[in-house]
C-alpha positions as CSV (number, residue, x, y, z in Angstrom):
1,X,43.3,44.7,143.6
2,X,46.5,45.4,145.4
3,X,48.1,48.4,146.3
4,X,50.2,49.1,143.9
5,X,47.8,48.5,141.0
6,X,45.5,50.6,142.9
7,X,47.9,53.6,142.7
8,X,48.6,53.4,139.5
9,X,45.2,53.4,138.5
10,X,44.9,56.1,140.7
11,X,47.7,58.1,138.2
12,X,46.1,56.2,135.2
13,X,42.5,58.4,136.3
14,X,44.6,61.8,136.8
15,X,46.4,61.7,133.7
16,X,43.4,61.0,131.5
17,X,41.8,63.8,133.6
18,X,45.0,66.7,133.0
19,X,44.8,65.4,129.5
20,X,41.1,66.4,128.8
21,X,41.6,70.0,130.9
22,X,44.8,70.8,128.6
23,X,42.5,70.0,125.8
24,X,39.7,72.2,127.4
25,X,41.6,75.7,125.6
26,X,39.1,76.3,122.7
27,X,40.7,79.4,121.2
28,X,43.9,79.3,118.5
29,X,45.8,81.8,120.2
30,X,48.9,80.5,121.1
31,X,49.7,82.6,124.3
32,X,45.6,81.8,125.9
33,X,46.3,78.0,125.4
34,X,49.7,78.1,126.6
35,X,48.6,79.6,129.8
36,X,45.6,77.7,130.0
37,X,48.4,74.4,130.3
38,X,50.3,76.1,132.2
39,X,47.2,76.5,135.2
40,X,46.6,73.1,134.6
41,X,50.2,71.8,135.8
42,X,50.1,74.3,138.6
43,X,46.8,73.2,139.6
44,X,47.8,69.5,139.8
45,X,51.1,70.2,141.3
46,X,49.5,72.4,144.1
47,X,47.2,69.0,145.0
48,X,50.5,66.5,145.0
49,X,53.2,68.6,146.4
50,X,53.4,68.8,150.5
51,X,52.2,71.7,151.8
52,X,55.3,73.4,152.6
53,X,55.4,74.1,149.1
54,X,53.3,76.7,146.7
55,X,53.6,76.7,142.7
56,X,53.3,79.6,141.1
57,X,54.9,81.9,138.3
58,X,57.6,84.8,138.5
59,X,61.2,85.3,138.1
60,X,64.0,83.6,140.7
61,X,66.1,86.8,142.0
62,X,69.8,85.7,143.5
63,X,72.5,88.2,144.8
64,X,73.7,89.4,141.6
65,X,71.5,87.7,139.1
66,X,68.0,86.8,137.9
67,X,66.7,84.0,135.6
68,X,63.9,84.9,133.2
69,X,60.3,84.0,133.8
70,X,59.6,80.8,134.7
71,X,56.1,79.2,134.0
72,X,56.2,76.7,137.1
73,X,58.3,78.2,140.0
74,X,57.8,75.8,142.9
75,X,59.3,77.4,146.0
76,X,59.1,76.6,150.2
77,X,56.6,79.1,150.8
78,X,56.3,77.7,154.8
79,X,60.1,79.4,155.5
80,X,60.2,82.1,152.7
81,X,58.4,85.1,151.5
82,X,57.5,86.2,147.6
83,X,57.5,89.5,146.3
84,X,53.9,89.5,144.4
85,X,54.4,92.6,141.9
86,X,52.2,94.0,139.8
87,X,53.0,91.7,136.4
88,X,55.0,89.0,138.0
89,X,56.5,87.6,141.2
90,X,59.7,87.7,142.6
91,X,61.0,84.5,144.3
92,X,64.6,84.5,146.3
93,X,66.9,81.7,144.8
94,X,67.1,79.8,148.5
95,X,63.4,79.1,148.4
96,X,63.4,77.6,145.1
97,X,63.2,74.3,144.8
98,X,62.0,73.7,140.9
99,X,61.6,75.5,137.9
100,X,59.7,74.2,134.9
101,X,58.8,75.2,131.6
102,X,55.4,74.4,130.1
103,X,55.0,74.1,125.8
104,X,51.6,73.0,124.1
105,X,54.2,72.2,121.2
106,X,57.3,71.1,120.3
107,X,60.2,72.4,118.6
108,X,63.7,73.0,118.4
109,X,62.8,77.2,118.9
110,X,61.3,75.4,121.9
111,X,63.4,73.8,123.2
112,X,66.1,76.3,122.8
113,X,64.3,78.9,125.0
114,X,63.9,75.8,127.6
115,X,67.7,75.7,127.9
116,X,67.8,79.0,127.7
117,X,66.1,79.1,130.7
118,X,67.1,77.0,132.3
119,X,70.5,78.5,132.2
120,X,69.5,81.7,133.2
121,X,68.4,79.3,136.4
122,X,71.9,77.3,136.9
123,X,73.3,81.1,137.1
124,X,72.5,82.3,139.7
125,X,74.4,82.3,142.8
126,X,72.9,81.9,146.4
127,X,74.5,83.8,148.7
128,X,74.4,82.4,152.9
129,X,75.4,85.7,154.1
130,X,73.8,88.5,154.2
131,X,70.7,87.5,153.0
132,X,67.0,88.7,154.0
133,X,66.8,86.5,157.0
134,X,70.2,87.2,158.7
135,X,69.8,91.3,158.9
C-alpha cells in the first residue's frame, strides 16, 4: 500500500471513529448532545492541530467589539494568554486563528445564527497599538 492510500485510510479510520463518538450522546436534550459534538470536534482538533495551538470555547474580545460565543475558538496559545472566567473564556482577536460553529442539525434557524456569528467575528477590529503586549 502506498502512502497516500495509507493516509487516507488513516482519515477513512478517524472519521468512522468521530462518527460513532457524536453518536455516543444517548439523551434527547438538544443542548447535552450539542455539547457532547461539540467535545468531540475539540477533542480531535486538539490531536491534529500543531501544538502552538489550543481549541477551546469562549467569546473573541477586540478593541471596541466582541463576537458572541463561539463553540470552537482555536487560538495561538504558545504567544497569547486567555482570560478563563467563570462561564466562558475570553480570547484577544490577535490570537485567534479560527472560529467554528458546531450543529447536530440542520436548518435555515441554523444556519442563520452561523452567519450571525460569524459576523459578529468579521467585526471586530484588531488593534497593533496599544495592545496587552506593547504596555
Amino acid at each position: 500500500m502506498k502512502a497516500p492510500e495509507r493516509v487516507r485510510k488513516y482519515f477513512r479510520a478517524i472519521r468512522s471513529g468521530l462518527l460513532a463518538a457524536a453518536e455516543e450522546a444517548v439523551c434527547n436534550h438538544s443542548g447535552l448532545t450539542g455539547g457532547h459534538r461539540e467535545t468531540v470536534c475539540k477533542e480531535y482538533l486538539g490531536k491534529v492541530l500543531p501544538k502552538r495551538f489550543d481549541v477551546d470555547r469562549g467569546m473573541v474580545y477586540g478593541f471596541a467589539h466582541r463576537s458572541k460565543e463561539a463553540d470552537i475558538v482555536i487560538w495561538d496559545s504558545m504567544n497569547f494568554p486567555r482570560l478563563d472566567m467563570p462561564d466562558h473564556t475570553v480570547f484577544f482577536a490577535e490570537s485567534v486563528r479560527a472560529v467554528l460553529e458546531v450543529k447536530s442539525q440542520w436548518s435555515a434557524a441554523g444556519f442563520r445564527d452561523i452567519m450571525l456569528k460569524a459576523k459578529s467575528v468579521r467585526d471586530i477590529i484588531m488593534m497593533n497599538q496599544p495592545n496587552l503586549f506593547s504596555a
